[in-house]
N, C-alpha and C positions, 0 to 999 in steps of 0.2 A: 707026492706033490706038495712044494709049499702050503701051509695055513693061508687061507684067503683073508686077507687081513679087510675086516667090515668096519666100517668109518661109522661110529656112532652116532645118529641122528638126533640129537636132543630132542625131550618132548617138550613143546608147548603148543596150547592153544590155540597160540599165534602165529604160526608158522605160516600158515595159510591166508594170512589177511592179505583182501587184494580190491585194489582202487577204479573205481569206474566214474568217467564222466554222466554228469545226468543226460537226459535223450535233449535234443536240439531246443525242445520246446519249454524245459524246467530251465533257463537259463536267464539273465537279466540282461538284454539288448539296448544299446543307444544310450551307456551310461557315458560319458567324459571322466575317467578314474583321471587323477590329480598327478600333475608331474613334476612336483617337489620332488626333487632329491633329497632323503632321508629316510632312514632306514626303519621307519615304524612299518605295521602291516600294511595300514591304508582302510582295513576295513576291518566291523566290528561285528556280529553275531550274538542272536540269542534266541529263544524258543517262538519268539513273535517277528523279528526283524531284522533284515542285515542292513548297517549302512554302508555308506563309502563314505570317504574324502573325496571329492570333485574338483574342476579345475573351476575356476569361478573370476570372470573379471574383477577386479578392485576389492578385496574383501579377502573371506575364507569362507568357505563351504562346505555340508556334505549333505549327502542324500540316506532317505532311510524307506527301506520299501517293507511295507507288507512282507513274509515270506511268501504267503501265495502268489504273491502280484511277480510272477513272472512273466518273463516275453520281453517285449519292447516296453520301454519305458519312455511314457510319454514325457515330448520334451519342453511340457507345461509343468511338470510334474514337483510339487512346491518342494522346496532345499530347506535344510536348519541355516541360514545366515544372521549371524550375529558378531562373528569376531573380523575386525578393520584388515588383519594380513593373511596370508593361509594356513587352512587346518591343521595341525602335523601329528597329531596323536586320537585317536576316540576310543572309549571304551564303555560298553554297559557296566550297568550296574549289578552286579551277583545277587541281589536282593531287592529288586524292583525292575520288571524287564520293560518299564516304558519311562528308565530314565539311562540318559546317556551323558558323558560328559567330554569335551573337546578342549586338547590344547593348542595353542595358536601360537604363532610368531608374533603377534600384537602382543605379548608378556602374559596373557590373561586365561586361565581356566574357565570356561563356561558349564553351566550344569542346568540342563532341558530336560522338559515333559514331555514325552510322546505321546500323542493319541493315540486310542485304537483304531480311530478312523482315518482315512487319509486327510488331512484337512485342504483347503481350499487354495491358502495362500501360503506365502515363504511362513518359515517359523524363526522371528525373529528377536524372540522377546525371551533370555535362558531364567530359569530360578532362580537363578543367582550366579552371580559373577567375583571367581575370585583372582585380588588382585594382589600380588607380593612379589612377584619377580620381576627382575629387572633388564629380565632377557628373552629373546621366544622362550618358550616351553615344546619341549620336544617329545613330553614323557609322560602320560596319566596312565595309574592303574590304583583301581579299588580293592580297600580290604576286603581280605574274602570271608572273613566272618562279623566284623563290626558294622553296625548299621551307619551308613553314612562318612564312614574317613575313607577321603582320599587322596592319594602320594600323586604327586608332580615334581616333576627331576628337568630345569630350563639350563639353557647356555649361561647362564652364571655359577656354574655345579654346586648351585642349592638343591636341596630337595627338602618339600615340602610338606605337614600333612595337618589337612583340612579337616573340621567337621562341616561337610556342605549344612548340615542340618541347621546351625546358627549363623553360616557363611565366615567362620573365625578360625586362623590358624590354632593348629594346637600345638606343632613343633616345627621349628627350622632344623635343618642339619645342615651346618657351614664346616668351613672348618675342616673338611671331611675329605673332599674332591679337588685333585692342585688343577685339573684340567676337567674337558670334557667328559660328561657321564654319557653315555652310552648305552644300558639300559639298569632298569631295576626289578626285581622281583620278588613276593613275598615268600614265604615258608605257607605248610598247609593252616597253621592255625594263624598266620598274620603277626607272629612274634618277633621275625624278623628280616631283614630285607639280604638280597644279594645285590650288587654291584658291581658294573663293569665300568671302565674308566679309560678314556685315554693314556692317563701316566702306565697304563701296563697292567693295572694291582686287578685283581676281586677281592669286594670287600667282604666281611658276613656284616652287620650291623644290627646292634639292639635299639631299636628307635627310641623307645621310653626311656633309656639310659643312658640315649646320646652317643652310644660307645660304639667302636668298631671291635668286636669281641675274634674277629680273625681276616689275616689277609693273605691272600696268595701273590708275589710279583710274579709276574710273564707266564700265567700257567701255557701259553703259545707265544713262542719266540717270534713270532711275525711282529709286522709293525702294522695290520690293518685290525678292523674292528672285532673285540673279543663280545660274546652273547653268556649269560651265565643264567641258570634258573635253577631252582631248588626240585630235587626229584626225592623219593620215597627216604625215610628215617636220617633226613639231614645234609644227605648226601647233597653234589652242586654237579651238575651238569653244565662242561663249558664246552663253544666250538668259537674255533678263532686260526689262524695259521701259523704253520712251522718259516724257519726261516727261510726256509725254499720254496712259500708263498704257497704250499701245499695245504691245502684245508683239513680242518684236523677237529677231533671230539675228545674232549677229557673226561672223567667224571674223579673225583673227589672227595675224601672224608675229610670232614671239618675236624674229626681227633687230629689226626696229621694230616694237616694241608700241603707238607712237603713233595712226597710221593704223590703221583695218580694213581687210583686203584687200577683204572683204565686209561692207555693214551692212543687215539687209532687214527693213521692221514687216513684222505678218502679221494681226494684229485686235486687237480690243479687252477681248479675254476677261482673267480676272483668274486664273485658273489655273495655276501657275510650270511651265513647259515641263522634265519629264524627259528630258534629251538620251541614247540609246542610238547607240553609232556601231557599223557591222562595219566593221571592217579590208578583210577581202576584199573587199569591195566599195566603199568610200568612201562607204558612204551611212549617214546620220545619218537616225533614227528620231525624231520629238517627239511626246510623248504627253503632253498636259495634264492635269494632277492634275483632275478635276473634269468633262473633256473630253469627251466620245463621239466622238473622231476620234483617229487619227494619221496627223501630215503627213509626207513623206519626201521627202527633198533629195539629190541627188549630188555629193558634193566633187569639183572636177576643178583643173588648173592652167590652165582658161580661164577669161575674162571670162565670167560674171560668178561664177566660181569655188563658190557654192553656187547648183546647178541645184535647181528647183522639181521632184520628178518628179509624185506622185501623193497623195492622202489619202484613207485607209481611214474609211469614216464607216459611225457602226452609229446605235443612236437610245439606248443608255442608260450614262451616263456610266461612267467608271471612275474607282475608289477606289484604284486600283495595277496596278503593271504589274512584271510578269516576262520576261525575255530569255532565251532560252536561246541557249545558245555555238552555234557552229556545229556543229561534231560529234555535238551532240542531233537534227540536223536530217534529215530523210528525201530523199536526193538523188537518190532516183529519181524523185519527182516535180517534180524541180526548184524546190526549195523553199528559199526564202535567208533567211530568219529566220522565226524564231516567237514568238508573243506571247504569255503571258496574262494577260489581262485581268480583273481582280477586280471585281465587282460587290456589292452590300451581302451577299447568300447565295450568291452563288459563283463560281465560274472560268473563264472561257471561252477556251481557246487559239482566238487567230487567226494564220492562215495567214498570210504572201506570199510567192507563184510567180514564176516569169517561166514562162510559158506558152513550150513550146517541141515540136516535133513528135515530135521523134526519141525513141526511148527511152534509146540511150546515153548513158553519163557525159556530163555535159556539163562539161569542165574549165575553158574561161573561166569560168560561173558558180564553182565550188568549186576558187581552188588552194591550196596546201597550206595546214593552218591548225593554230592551236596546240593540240596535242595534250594529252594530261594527265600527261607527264614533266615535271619541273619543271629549269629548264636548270642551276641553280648550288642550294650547298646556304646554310643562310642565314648562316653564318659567312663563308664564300667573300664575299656580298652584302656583308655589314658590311663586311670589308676593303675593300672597292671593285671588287671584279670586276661587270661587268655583261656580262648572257647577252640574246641575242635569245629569246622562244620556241621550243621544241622541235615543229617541224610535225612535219602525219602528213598521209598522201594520204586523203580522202574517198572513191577510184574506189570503192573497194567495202564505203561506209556504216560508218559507227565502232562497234563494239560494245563497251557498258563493261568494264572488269573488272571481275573478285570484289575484295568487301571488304578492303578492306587497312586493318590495323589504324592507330590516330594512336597512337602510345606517346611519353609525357612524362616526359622523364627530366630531374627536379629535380637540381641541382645543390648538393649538399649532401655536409657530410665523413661522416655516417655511412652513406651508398647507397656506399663505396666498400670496405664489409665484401666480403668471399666471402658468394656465397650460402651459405646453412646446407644441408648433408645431399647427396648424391650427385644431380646433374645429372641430368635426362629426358633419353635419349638422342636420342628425336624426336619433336619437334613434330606437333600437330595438321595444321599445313596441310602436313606433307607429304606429296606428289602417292604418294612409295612408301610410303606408310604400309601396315605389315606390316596385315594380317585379322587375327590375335590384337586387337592391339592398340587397332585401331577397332574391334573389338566391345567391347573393354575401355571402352574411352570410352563408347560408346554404353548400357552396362548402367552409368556411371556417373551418367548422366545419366537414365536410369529411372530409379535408387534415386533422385537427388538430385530428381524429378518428385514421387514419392512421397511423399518425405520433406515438400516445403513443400504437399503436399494436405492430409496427416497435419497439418503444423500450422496451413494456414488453418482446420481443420475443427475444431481443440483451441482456436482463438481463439477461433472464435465459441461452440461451447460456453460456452467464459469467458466471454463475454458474454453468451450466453444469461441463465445461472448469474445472472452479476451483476444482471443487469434485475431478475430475480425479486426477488435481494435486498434492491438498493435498493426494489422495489416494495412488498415486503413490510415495510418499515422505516416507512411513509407513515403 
């Protein structure tokens, strides 16, 4: 009898990852997710909070819940409102998880504190406000390792990058984009950006040198939207379509950006593929704007180098999608990313596991991963130093910190007065804070409760008052 010819089943770990909605009741109901047309996620994630972008009369909006606070979400429930047109970009911050920052079609980047509590009313007041573009802004994403710079990419194809810490640009890149930018992404240590573009190109670019150090034209002969992100030792991960409108995934060595190492269709959907990669694992996440699935792939250094592993298919499409970092992640159930998934009214985190027996840490799945120290400060950045991220061990689950303030300290000749009248000897957050003294605060903060009751309640009188008047004037 012939040789049974045995089809080699690659080993990996991953083989087995597989996606599960949470149960009816982990879900976020009665949100209004945002129906700008624009191809950002829409929603933001991190170990404390997810937000959305919302649909919001006259203005721009989004919402930011508690993670615990699922279910229905009350529809008192106070929004970050502060920018005049709508939201089109959010993203936290890698190194402070109660600061988020928004870009808006009002030209303006805003950068907000989050409480850990829920507060009361809208949140309408950011840290600072930056302002240099002359067109929406469609695009924020923070360095991953410098405390405080962050890149914004608007419909003028500038891109931007901030130290929110003084509110001061630190670089323009003009010059750069003949058309619209489409998106941007860093490298793992923030040395340099990728680029996707209208005109066709991907860029690589070294910010601090201004330079476009490699480009690719058409890595997909399609004429709609190409996505590019940096995956493990350099490489570029693009999805964009062939000219038969078929949807397609590249990957790419910057030695020679001629060839693809890998070039694979996948179907015919019109959808532009949002590429999510983990580091930890090499596997790149695709979740179609429009989609009810995500497909997931293994990078490796074999033939045929982007492995096919699995796709998560549910039956109702998504309007956006949120990632949350590793360290959000529950590793006792052996759980290597999470999703969520926005729906027209609300949120649905999906799971994927790799199913595994034991209950101990399991360390191949989780090794160390970037933690929320940020490795350089962003002056150091600018000069030219570059930091890898700052890991931390997962063995025994991340718990966030308290609140740490984002303080913006303008650079300007009169902040360099002496403060006026005798210094507080100690601060609020600190851990020895004498008992006098926290009661002292605490009975400050009664009065000052009382005090704006006293005046909501002296407004509306006034208004009372006035109805009358003007009623009686008819």
């Amino acid at each position: 009898p012939p040789a049974m010819s045995r089809r080699v089943v690659r080993q990996s770990k991953f083989r087995h990852v597989f996606g599960q909605p949470v149960k009816a009741d982990q879900m976020y109901e009665d949100i209004r997710v945002s129906k700008v047309t624009c191809d950002s996620s829409f929603c933001a994630v991190n170990p404390k909070f997810v937000a959305i972008i919302v649909e919001s009369g006259g203005g721009g909006a989004f919402i930011v819940l508690p993670l615990a606070k699922t279910g229905r979400v009350d529809k008192n429930h106070p929004l970050v409102t502060g920018h005049t047109a709508p939201v089109l970009d959010i993203d936290w911050c890698p190194h402070n998880d109660n600061v988020i920052a928004s870009a808006s079609e009002d030209t303006t980047v805003m950068v907000w504190q989050i409480p850990d509590y829920v507060p009361v009313r809208n949140i309408t007041e950011p840290v600072v406000t930056l302002e240099g573009h002359s067109k929406r802004v469609s695009i924020i994403s923070w360095h991953p390792t410098a405390r405080n710079v962050l890149l914004s990419a608007g419909c003028d194809n500038l891109v931007i990058l901030w130290n929110v810490g003084t509110g001061e640009m630190l670089l323009v890149l003009d010059n750069m984009h003949t058309d619209l930018i489409y998106n941007v992404g860093w490298n793992r240590n923030g040395s340099l950006l990728v680029t996707t573009c209208k005109d066709k190109k991907v860029r690589i670019i070294d910010p601090r040198k201004q330079q476009i150090v490699a480009e690719k034209e058409k890595p997909h002969d399609g004429t709609r939207p190409i996505r590019a992100i940096f995956v493990a030792d350099g490489k570029i991960f693009t999805t964009g379509f062939s000219k038969m409108s078929e949807r397609q995934l590249g990957l790419w060595d910057l030695k020679n950006f001629e060839e693809p190492i890998a070039l694979q269709e996948m179907d015919t959907s019109n959808g532009v593929l949002l590429p999510f990669y983990d580091s930890d694992s090499s596997i790149v996440y695709l979740c179609g704007k429009g989609d009810s699935s995500i497909r997931y792939f293994e990078i490796t250094d074999e033939a045929p180098y982007v492995h096919y592993l699995n796709t998560y298919s549910s039956k109702e499409p998504q309007r956006g999608m949120g990632f949350m970092p590793k360290r959000g992640l529950d590793v006792s159930k052996c759980e290597i990313a999470r999703f969520f998934k926005l729906h027209e009214r609300k949120c649905e985190p999906i799971v994927m596991t790799v199913p595994r027996k034991s209950d101990l840490f399991q360390d191949d799945l989780y090794p160390d991963t970037p933690g929320p120290e940020p490795a350089l400060e962003a002056d150091e950045w600018l000069s030219g130093k570059d930091a890898d991220p700052i890991l931390i061990s997962l063995r025994d689950g991340y718990v966030p910190i308290k609140n740490r303030e984002l303080k913006v300290v303008k650079k300007n000749i009169l902040d360099s007065k002496p403060p006026p009248g005798p210094r507080r000897s100690h601060s609020v957050c600190d851990p020895d804070l004498s008992r006098p003294a926290l009661e002292e605060v605490l009975e400050e903060i009664r009065a000052l409760k009382e005090t704006v009751q006293a005046q909501e309640k002296r407004i509306s009188d006034l208004e009372n008052k006035l109805c009358q008047f003007t009623n009686g004037t008819d």
